[in-house]
SEPAMAR-421644 format. One record per residue (C-alpha): residue in three letters; x, y, z. Coordinates in nm, 3 decimals. Example, Ala and Ser with C-alpha at 12.3 -4.5 7.8 and 13.67 -1.06 7.14 Angstrom:
% SEPAMAR-421644
  res       xx       yy       zz
  ALA    1.230   -0.450    0.780
  SER    1.367   -0.106    0.714
% end
This chain:
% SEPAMAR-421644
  res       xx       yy       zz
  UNK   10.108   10.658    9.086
  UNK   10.214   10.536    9.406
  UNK   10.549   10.655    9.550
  UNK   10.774   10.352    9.483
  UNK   10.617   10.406    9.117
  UNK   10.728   10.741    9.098
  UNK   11.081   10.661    9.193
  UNK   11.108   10.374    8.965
  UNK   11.000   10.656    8.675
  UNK   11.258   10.877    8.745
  UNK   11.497   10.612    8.797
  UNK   11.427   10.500    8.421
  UNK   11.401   10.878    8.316
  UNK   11.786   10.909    8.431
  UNK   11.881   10.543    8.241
  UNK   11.643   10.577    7.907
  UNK   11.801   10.236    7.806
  UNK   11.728   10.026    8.142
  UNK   11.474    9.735    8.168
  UNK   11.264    9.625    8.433
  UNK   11.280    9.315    8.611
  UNK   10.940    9.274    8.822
  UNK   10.835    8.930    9.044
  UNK   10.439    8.990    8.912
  UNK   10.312    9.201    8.647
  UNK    9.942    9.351    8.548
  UNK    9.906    9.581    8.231
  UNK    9.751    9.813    8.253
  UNK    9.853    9.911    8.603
  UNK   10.119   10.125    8.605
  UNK   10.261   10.414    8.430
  UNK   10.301   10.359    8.045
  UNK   10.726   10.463    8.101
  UNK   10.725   10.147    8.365
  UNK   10.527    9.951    8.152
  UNK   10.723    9.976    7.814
  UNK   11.050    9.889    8.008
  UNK   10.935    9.524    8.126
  UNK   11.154    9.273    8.016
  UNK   11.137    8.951    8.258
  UNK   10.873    8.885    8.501
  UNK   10.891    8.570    8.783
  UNK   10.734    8.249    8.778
  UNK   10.532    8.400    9.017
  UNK   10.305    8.573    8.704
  UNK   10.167    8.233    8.593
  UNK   10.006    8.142    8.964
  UNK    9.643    8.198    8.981
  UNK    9.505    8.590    9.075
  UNK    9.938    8.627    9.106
  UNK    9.859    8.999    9.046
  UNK    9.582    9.042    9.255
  UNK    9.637    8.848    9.558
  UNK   10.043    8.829    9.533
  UNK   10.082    8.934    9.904
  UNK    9.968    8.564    9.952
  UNK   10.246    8.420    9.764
  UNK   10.513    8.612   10.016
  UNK   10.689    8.276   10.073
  UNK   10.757    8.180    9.734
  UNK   10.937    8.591    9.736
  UNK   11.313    8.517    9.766
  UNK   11.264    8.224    9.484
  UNK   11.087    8.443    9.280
  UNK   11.373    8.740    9.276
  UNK   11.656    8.480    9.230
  UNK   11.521    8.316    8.933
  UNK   11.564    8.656    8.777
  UNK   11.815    8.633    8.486
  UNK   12.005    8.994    8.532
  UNK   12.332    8.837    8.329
  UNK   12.499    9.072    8.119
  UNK   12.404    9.429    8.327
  UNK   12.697    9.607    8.460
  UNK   12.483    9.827    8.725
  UNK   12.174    9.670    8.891
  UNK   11.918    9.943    9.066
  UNK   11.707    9.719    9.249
  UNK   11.353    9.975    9.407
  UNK   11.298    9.729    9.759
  UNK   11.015    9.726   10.008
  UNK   11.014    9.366   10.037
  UNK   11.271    9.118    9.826
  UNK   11.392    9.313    9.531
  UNK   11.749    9.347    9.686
  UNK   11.774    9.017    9.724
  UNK   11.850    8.938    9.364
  UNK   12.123    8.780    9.199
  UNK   12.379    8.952    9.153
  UNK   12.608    8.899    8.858
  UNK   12.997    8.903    8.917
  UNK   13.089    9.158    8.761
  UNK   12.838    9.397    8.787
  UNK   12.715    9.684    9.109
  UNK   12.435    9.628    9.261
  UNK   12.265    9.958    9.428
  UNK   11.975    9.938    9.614
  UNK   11.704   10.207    9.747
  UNK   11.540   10.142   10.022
  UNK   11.192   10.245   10.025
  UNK   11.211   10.035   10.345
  UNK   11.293    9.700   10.510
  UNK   11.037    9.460   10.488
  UNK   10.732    9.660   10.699
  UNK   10.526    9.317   10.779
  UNK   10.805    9.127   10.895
  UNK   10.998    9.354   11.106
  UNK   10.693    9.618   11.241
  UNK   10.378    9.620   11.158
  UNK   10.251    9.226   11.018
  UNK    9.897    9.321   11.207
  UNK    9.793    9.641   10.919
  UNK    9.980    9.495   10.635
  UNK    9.782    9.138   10.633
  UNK    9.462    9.259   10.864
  UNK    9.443    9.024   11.079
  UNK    9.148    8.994   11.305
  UNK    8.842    8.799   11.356
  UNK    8.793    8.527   11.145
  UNK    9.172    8.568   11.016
  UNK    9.347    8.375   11.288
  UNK    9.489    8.157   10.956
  UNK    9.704    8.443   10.826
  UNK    9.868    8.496   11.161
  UNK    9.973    8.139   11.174
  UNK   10.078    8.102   10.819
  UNK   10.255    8.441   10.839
  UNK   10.462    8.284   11.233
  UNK   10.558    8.012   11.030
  UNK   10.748    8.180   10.733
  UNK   10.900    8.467   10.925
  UNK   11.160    8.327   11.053
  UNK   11.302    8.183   10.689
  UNK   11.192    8.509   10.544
  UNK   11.401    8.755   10.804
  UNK   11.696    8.545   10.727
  UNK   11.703    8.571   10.384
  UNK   11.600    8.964   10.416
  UNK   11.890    8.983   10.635
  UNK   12.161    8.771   10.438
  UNK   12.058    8.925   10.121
  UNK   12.167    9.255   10.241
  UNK   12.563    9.139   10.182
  UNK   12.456    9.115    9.792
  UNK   12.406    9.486    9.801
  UNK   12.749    9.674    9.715
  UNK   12.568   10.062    9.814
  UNK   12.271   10.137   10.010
  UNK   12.047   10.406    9.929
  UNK   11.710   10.513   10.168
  UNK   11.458   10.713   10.109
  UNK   11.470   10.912   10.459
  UNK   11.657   10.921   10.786
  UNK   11.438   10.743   10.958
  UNK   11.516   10.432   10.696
  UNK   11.870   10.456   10.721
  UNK   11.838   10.413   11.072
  UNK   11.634   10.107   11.041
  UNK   11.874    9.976   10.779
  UNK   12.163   10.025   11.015
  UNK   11.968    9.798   11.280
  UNK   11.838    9.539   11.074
  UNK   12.128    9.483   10.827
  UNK   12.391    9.644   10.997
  UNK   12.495    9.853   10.691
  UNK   12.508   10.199   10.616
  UNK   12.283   10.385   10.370
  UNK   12.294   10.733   10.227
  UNK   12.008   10.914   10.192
  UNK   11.851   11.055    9.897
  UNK   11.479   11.183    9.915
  UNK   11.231   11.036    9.673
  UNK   11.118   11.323    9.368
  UNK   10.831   11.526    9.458
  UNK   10.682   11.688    9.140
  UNK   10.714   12.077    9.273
  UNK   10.703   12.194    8.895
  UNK   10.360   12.101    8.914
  UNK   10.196   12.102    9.249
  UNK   10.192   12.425    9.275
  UNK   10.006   12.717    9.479
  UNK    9.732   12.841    9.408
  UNK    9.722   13.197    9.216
  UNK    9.723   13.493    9.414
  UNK    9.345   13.591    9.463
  UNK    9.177   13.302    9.434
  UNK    9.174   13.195    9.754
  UNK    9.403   12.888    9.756
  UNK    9.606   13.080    9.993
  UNK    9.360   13.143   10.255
  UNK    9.258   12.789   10.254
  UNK    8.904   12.610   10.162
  UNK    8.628   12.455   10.338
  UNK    8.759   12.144   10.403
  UNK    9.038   11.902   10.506
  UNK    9.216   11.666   10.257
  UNK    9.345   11.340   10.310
  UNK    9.496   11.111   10.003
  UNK    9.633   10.721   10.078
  UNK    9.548   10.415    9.941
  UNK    9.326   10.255   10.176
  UNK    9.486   10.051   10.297
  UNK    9.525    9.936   10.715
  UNK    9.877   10.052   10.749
  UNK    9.805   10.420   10.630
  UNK    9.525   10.485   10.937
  UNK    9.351   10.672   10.703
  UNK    9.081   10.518   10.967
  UNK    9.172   10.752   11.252
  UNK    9.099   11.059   10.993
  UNK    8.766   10.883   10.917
  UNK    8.650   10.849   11.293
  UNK    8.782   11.235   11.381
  UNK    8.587   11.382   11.134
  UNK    8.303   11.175   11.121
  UNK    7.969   11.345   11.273
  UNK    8.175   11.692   11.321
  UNK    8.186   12.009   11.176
  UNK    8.458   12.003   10.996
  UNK    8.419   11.842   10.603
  UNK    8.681   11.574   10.547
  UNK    8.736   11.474   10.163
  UNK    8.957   11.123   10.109
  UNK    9.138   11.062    9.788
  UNK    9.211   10.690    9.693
  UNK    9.083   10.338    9.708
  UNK    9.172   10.026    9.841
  UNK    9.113    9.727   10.020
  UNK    8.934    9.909   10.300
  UNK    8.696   10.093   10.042
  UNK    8.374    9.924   10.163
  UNK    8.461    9.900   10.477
  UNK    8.577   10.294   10.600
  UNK    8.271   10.415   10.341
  UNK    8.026   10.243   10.585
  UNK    8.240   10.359   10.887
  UNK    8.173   10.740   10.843
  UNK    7.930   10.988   10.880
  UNK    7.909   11.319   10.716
  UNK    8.103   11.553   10.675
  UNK    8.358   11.282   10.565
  UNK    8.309   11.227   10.177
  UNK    8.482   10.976    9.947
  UNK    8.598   11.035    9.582
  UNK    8.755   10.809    9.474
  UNK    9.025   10.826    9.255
  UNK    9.090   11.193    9.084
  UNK    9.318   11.327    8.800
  UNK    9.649   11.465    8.900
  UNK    9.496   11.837    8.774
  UNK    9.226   11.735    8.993
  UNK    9.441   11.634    9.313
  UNK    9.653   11.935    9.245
  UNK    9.312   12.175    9.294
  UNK    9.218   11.974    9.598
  UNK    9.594   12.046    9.768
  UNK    9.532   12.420    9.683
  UNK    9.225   12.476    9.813
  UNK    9.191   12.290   10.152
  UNK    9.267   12.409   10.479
  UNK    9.525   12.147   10.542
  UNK    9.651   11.793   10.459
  UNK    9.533   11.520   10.679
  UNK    9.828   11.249   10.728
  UNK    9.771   10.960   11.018
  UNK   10.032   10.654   10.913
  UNK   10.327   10.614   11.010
  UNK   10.562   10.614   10.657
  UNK   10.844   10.554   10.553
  UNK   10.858   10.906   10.394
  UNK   10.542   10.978   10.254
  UNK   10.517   11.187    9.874
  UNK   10.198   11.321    9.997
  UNK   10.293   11.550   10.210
  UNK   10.559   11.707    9.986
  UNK   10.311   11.760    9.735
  UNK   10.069   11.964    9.970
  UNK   10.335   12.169   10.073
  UNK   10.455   12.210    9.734
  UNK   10.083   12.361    9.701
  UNK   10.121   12.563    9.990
  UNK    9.887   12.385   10.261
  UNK   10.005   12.266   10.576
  UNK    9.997   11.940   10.720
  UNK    9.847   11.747   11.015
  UNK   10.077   11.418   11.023
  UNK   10.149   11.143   11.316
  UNK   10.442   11.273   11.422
  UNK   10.673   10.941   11.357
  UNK   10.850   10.849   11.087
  UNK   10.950   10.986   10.749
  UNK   10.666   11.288   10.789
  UNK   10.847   11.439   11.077
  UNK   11.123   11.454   10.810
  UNK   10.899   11.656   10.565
  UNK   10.657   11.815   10.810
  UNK   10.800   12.098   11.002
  UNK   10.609   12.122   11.342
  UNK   10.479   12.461   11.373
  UNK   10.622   12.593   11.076
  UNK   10.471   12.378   10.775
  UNK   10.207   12.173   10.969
  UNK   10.163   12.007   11.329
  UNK   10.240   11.656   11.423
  UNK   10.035   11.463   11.667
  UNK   10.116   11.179   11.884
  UNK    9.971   10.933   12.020
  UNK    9.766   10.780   11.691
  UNK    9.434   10.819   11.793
  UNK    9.126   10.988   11.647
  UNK    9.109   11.228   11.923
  UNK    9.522   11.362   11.884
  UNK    9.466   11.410   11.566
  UNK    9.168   11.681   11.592
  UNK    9.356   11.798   11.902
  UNK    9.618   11.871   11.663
  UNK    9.348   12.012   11.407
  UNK    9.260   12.275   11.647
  UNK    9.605   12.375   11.716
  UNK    9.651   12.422   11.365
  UNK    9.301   12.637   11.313
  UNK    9.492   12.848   11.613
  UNK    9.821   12.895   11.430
  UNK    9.922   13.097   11.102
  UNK   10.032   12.956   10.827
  UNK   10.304   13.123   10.524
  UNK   10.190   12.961   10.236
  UNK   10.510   13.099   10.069
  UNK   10.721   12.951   10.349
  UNK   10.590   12.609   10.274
  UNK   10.618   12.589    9.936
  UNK   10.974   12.688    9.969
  UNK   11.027   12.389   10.223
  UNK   10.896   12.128    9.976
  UNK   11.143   12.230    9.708
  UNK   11.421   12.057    9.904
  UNK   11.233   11.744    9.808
  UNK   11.218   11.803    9.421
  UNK   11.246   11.625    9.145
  UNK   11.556   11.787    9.056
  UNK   11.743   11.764    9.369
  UNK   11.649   11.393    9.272
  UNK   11.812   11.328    8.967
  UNK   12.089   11.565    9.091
  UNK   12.190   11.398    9.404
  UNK   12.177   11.046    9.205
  UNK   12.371   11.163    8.921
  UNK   12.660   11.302    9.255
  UNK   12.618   10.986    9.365
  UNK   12.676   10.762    9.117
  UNK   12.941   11.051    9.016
  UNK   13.146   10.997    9.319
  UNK   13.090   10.630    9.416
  UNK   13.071   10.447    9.045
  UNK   13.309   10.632    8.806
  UNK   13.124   10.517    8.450
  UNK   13.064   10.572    8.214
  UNK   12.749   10.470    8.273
  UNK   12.446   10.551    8.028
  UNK   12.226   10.766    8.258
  UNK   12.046   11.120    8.082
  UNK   12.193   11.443    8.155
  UNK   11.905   11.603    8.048
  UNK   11.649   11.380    8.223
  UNK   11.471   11.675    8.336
  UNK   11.310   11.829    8.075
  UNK   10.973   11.686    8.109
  UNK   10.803   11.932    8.315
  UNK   10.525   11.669    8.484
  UNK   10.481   11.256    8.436
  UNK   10.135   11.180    8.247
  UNK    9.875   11.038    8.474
  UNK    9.753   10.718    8.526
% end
């Protein structure tokens, strides 16, 4: 489950009566407590390959999200990366939105999210031409939202510059209750025989740059995940680097607690992953921009590394084979970033800023772990 997924769970485990308004839809794709909760989907479903090639249909976006029918909800949580806050809004009810971030391929990085490069010149074009109508509407659809919630510092600051609004911040739920450390004596602590990186693979995460570092070394480099680079980064490396795939979450959990550290090259927005290494005990090796340098103490719970090249990052690597690491230390940083500081700073918030009574579940917590996918 991807981390926008995991908020939109816990989001629905705090209102266990809300529905989910989507712009495209596959079964079978997401978690079974998303899935149940669909109730309207866009016209954008019945395109052809809509679910599989949707980042295609990004100028038919804003229509899509305002044909949605939200009439008769008093409090709309719209989950935005791209046009979900730009819904319409009812009159009478409050619209809250959390920013996972503003619109990465039209105000920073366009080149990873639609790959451009040889043989792609189309996509650049296309992509010139719609901008411009698609960063107005992200802009004026900001003044539909009545509160702003992001998902780090480093997104409230980008909401204050693109929108010119204020956001508060409330960390997305890692899942401390179960990434956990490993148990004393069996060597979790001490760290394995390998490095760990997990992403989708996908341009934008530069799970690349881990791919080229390790590749032909002596260090063993294991990568959690698939995507749209599969193929491609598989052919790229050389042992040690190995591929699996993707795991369980018991599995994933064993791979945090036994590595030597987390490998973490994009830039995010905030970045789960990290969290849930730390919440394992093993430190981190991230770029040291954006949300990790939130979650990612330098020389305390990992190192960061700067620029974001192949050869910074194993610079940083040998720092961190130089350094010592507290497991106990942290794991006791990534609780900050729980689940239930989660559902407790959204229940203050909408405490302080939306006096109900609204329908959210004071006991929301009581599921120890989400099932996986």
């Amino acid at each position: 489950m991807r981390g926008g997924e995991k908020v939109l769970a816990e989001l629905l485990r705090l209102f266990p009566g809300a529905d989910v308004f989507t712009l495209v839809w596959k079964p079978g794709s997401v978690a079974p407590q998303i899935e149940t909760r669909v109730k309207q989907v866009s016209f954008l479903q019945k395109l052809p390959r809509a679910s599989a090639v949707y980042r295609y249909y990004l100028p038919l976006f804003p229509t899509a999200v305002r044909s949605l029918d939200l009439h008769g909800y008093d409090l709309i949580l719209s989950s935005s990366h791209a046009v979900a806050k730009g819904i319409r809004v009812p009159p009478s009810a409050v619209h809250v939105s959390y920013i996972h971030t503003p619109m990465r391929y039209l105000w920073d990085s366009s080149e990873d999210y639609f790959q451009f490069g040889s043989g792609r010149w189309w996509k650049r074009v296309a992509l010139a031409a719609v901008a411009p109508y698609l960063r107005r509407f992200d802009r004026r659809s900001a003044a539909g939202v009545h509160f702003f919630l992001a998902n780090s510092e480093n997104v409230r600051e980008r909401i204050r510059r693109i929108y010119g609004a204020e956001a508060r911040v409330i960390y997305p739920p890692g899942d401390t209750a179960f990434f956990t450390p490993a148990a004393i004596g069996s060597g979790g602590n001490a760290g394995g025989g390998y490095y760990l990186g997990v992403s989708s693979l996908e341009p934008y995460k530069r799970i690349d740059l881990a791919v080229d570092a390790f590749s032909g070394g002596r260090r063993k480099l294991l990568v959690v995940g698939r995507g749209t680079l599969d193929r491609k980064l598989r052919k790229r490396a050389r042992p040690p680097v190995e591929f699996l795939g993707e795991v369980s979450d018991q599995a994933l959990r064993d791979l945090y607690r036994y590595c030597r550290a987390l490998i973490f090259p994009g830039r995010e927005d905030f970045g789960l992953v990290p969290v849930e290494a730390q919440a394992c005990g093993r430190p981190v090796v991230c770029f040291g921009e954006g949300g990790a340098t939130e979650t990612v103490i330098e020389g305390r719970t990992g190192v960061h590394f700067r620029p974001q090249t192949a050869e910074a990052l194993m610079a940083a690597v040998e720092r961190l084979e130089a350094g010592e690491w507290d497991s106990a230390a942290i794991r006791a940083h990534s609780l900050q970033f729980s689940r239930q500081l989660f559902h407790d700073r959204m229940k203050a918030f909408l405490r302080a800023e939306l006096p109900g009574p609204w329908d959210f579940d004071e006991h929301c917590d009581r599921d120890a772990h989400s099932p996986d996918l």
